[in-house]
N, C-alpha and C positions, 0 to 999 in steps of 0.2 A: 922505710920503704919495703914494700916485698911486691913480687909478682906474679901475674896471673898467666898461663902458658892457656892457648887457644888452639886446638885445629878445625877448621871447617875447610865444608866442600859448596861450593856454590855456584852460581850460572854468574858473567857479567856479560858484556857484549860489548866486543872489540872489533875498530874497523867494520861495523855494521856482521858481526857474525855473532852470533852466540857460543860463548865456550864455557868448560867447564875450567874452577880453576880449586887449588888446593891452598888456604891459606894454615899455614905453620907461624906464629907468633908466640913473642913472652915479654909482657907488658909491667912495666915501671910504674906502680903505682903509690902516692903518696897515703898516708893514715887515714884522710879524709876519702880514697877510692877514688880520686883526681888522676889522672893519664899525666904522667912525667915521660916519658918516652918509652920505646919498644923495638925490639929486631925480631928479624924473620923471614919467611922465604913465601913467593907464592908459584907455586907451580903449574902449568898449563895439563888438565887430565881430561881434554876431553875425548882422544882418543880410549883414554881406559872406561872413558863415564859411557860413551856409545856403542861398547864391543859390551859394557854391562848392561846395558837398556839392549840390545840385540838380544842377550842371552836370555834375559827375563821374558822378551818376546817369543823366542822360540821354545822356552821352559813352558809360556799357555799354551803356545801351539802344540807341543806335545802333548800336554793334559789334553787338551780338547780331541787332538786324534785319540787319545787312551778312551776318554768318555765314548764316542763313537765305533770303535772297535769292540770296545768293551762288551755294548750294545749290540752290535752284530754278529759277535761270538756267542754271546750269552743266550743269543735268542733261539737260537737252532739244539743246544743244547739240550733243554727240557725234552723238546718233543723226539730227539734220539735217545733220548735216555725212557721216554715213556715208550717209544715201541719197541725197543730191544724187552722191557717187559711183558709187553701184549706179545712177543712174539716167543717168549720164553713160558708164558701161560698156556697158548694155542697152541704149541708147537711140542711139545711136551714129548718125550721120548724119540724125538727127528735127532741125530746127534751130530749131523751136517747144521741143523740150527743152533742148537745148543751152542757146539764148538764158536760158531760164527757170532752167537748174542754174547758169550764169552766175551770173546774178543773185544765188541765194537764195544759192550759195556765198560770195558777195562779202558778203553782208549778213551771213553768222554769224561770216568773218573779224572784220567791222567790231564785230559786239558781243561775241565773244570778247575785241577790244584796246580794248571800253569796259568790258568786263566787269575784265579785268585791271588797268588804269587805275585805273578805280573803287577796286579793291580793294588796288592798293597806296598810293592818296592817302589808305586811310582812316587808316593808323598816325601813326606820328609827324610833329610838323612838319619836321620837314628831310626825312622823303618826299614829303609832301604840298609842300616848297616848290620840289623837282626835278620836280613834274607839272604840266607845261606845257599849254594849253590847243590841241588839232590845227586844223588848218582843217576836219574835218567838223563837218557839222551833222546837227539830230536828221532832216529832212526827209531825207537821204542814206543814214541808220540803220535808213529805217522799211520794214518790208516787207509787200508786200500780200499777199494770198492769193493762193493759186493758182487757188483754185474759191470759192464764193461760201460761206459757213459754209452747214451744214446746219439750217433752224429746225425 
């Protein structure tokens, strides 16, 4: 005789509900693989099965905000980084511009590589465990305006 040890997880439907269940066995079996007897336990997981389908839920919902985000940061990007150019070309020995294309140029570097950052720590954990945390901070990140918003 020897035997075969099993664990599975699987749906049954109890009392007209669907649960999840855990089965743990270790199965007596004779030289021909004929079922001589078995013990074991089955344990009720559907609390842990649906707080896992929750998480994997809110794991695409996350990605999907990232995608979106992503998309709406990246977009405004290019064309502040193109006119802090045009305005560093025209503007040529103004050092109230300079100072200022300085500036705003340094600040869309800096959220370009939080933007990137960002978006490769969201994939898997062995990316997310090679993303180390920089010495910037958000106060270094943040930029003001150049003129006061229009109300």
């Amino acid at each position: 005789m020897h035997g075969e040890p099993y664990d599975i997880e699987h749906r049954i439907v109890a009392h007209g509900e669907v649960k999840w269940v855990r089965e743990k066995a270790y199965l007596e079996l004779d030289d021909n693989g004929v079922l001589l007897g078995g013990f074991g336990i089955t344990q009720d997981i559907t609390k842990r099965k649906l707080a896992e389908l929750a998480l994997l839920e809110a794991n695409h919902r996350k990605d999907e905000f990232l995608a979106m985000l992503a998309h709406e940061l990246r977009n405004p990007l290019a064309p502040i980084s193109n006119a802090v150019q045009i305005l560093r070309i025209t503007q040529q020995g103004n050092p109230a511009v300079e100072q200022t294309t300085n500036m705003v140029g340094r600040q869309v570097r800096h959220l370009v590589g939080w933007w990137t950052t960002c978006w490769m720590c969201r994939g898997s954990p062995v990316a997310r465990s090679s993303c180390k945390k920089s010495g910037s901070t958000w106060r270094r990140l943040s930029v003001r305006p150049l003129k006061p918003a229009a109300r």
